[in-house]
VOPAGU-2260 file (C-alpha; in pm, 1 decimal, decimal comma):
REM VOPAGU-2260
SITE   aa  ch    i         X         Y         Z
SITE  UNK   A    0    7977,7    9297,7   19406,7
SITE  UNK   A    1    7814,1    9041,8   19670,6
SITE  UNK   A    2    7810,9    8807,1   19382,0
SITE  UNK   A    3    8148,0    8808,5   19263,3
SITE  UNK   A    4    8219,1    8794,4   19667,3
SITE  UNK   A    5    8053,6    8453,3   19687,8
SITE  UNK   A    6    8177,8    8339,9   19394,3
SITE  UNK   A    7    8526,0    8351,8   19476,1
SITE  UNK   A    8    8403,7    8204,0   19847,6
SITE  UNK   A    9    8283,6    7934,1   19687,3
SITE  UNK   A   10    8540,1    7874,4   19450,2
SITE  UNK   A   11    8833,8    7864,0   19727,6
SITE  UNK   A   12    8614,7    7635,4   19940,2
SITE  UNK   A   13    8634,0    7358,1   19638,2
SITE  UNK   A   14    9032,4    7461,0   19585,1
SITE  UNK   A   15    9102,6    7404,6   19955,7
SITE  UNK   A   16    8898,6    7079,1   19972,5
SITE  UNK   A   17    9058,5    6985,8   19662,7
SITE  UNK   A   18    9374,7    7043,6   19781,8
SITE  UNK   A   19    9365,9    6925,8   20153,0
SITE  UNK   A   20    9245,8    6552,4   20045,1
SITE  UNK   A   21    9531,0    6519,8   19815,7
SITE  UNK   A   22    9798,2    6531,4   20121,0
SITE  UNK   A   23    9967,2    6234,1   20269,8
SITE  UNK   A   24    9907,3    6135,1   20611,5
SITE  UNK   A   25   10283,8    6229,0   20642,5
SITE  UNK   A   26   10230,2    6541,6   20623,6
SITE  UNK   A   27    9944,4    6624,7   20834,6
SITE  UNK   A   28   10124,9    6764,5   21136,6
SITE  UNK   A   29   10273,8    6990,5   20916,3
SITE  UNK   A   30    9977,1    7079,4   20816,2
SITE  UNK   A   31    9812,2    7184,8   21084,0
SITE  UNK   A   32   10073,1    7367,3   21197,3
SITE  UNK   A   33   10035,7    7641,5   20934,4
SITE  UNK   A   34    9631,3    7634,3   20918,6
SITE  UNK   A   35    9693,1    7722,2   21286,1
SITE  UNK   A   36    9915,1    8027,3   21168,0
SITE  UNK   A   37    9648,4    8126,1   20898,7
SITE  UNK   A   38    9368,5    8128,3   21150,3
SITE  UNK   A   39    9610,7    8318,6   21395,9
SITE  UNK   A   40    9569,9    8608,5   21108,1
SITE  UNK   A   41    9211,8    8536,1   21125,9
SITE  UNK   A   42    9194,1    8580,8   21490,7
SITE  UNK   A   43    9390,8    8930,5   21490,0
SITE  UNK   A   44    9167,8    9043,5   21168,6
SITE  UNK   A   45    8847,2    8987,1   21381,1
SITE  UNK   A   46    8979,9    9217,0   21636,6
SITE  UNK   A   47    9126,6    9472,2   21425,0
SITE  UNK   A   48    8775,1    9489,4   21282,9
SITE  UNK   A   49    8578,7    9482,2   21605,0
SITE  UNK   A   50    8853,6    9753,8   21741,4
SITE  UNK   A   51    8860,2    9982,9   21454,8
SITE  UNK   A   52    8465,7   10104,8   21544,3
SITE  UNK   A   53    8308,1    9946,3   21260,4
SITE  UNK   A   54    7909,3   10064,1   21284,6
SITE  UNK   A   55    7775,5    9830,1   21091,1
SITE  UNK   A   56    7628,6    9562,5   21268,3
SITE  UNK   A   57    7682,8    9304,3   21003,1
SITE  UNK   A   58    8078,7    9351,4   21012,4
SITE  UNK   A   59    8058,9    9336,2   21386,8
SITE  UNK   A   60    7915,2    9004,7   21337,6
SITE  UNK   A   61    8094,6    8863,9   21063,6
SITE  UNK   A   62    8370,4    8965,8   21255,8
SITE  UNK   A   63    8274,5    8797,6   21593,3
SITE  UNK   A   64    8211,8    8487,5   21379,7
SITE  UNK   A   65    8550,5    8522,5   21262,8
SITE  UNK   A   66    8708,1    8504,3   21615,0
SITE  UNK   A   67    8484,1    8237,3   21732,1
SITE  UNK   A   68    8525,0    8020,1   21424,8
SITE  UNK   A   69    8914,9    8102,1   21400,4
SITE  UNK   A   70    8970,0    8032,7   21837,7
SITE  UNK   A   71    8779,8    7673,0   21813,5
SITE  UNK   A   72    8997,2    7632,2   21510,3
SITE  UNK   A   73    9311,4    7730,9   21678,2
SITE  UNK   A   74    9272,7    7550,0   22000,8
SITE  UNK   A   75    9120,1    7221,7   21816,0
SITE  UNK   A   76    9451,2    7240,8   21622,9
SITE  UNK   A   77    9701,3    7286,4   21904,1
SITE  UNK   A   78    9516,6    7007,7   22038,2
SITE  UNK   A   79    9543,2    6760,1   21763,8
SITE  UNK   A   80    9889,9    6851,4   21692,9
SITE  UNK   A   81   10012,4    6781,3   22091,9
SITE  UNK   A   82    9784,8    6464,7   22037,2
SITE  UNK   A   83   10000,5    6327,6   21724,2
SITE  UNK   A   84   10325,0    6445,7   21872,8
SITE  UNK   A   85   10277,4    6222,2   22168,1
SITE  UNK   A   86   10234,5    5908,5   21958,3
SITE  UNK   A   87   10661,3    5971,7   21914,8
SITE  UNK   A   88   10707,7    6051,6   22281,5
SITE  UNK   A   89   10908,9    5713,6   22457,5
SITE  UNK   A   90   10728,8    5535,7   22712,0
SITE  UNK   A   91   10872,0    5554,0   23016,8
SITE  UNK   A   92   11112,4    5210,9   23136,5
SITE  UNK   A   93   10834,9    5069,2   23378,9
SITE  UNK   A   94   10553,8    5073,4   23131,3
SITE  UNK   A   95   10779,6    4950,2   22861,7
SITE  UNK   A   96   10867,0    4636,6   23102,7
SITE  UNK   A   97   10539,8    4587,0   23250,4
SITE  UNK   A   98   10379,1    4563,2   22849,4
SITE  UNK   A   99   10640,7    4262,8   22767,8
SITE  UNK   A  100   10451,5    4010,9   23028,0
């Protein structure tokens, strides 16, 4: 069973890095948007785990890994995104003016 388990780990890792490096710059905001929504059900999964009294220590940790892994994920995300919005954001009038000296 732990095989077949990696196996299909490993085989979604190459799918999603197939995948991912086939998208446009375009449509990287996009994107990001819904890996931030996937890892959002990552985040609540890792607590449902940790909250349903799981006693075996190795769930506990997968599951803390989970919750790490998905947060830094999240946050890096929200971060990027906010980041590439920006870019479209006008400049205010006294910057614009001061640039065309």
């Amino acid at each position: 069973m732990f095989l077949a388990d990696l196996a299909v780990l490993v085989l979604a890792g190459f799918v999603g890095f197939a995948v991912i490096s086939k998208v446009p710059n375009t449509l990287h905001t996009p994107l990001m948007s819904g890996t931030n929504a996937i890892h959002g059900i990552v985040l609540l999964g890792g607590v449902l785990v940790l909250g349903s009294g799981v006693d075996s220590v190795a769930s506990q940790l997968l599951a803390l890994l989970a919750i790490v892994f998905g947060t830094i994920n999240v946050v890096g995300g929200f971060l990027v995104t906010d980041r590439m919005l920006g870019m479209f954001k006008r400049k205010p009038a006294a910057v614009r003016k001061g640039a065309e000296k």
